[in-house]
N, C-alpha and C positions, 0 to 999 in steps of 0.2 A: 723183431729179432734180426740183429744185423746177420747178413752171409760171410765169413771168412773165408780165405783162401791163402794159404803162406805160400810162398814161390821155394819150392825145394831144393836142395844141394843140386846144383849145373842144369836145374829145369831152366827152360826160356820160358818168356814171357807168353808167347803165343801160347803155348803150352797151356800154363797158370788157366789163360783166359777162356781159355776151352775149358777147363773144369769149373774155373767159375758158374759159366754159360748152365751149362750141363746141372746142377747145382742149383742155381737159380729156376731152371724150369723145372728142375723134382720139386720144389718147394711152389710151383706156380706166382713166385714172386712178378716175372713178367705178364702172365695172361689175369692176374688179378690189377696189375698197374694199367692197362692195356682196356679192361672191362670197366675201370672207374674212372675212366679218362672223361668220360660225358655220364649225364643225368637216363638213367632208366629207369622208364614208369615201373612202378610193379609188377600190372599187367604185362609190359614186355618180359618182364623177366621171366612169371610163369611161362608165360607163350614158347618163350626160348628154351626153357628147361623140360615142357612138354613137348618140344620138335626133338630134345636131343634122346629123351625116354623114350621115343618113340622110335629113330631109329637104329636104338641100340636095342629096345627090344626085336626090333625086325633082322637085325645082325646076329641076335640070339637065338633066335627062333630058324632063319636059315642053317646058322652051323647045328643045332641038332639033328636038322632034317636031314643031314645027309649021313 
């Protein structure tokens, strides 16, 4: 699904390209192009997916405790 972005009445460019940006990474457009740039085993993926479960539950678990 392509990303649009129309350039509004006397927006600038820069402008546009920031909302592009912005846009793109809600959609994870960049960090999926960026993850499939090379070959990962399976294994790594689990691996990688059980370091980030891991600490984002230690992230969860600290803000409770307080």
């Amino acid at each position: 699904m392509p990303v649009d972005v129309n350039i509004r009445k006397g927006e600038s460019v820069e402008r546009a390209l920031r909302r592009l940006k912005k846009r793109l990474d809600r959609e994870g457009v960049i960090r999926d192009a960026r993850a499939k740039r090379y070959f990962e085993k399976p294994s790594e993926i689990k691996r990688r997916k059980k370091k980030v479960a891991a600490f984002s539950n230690m992230l969860r678990v600290r803000n409770e405790n307080r």
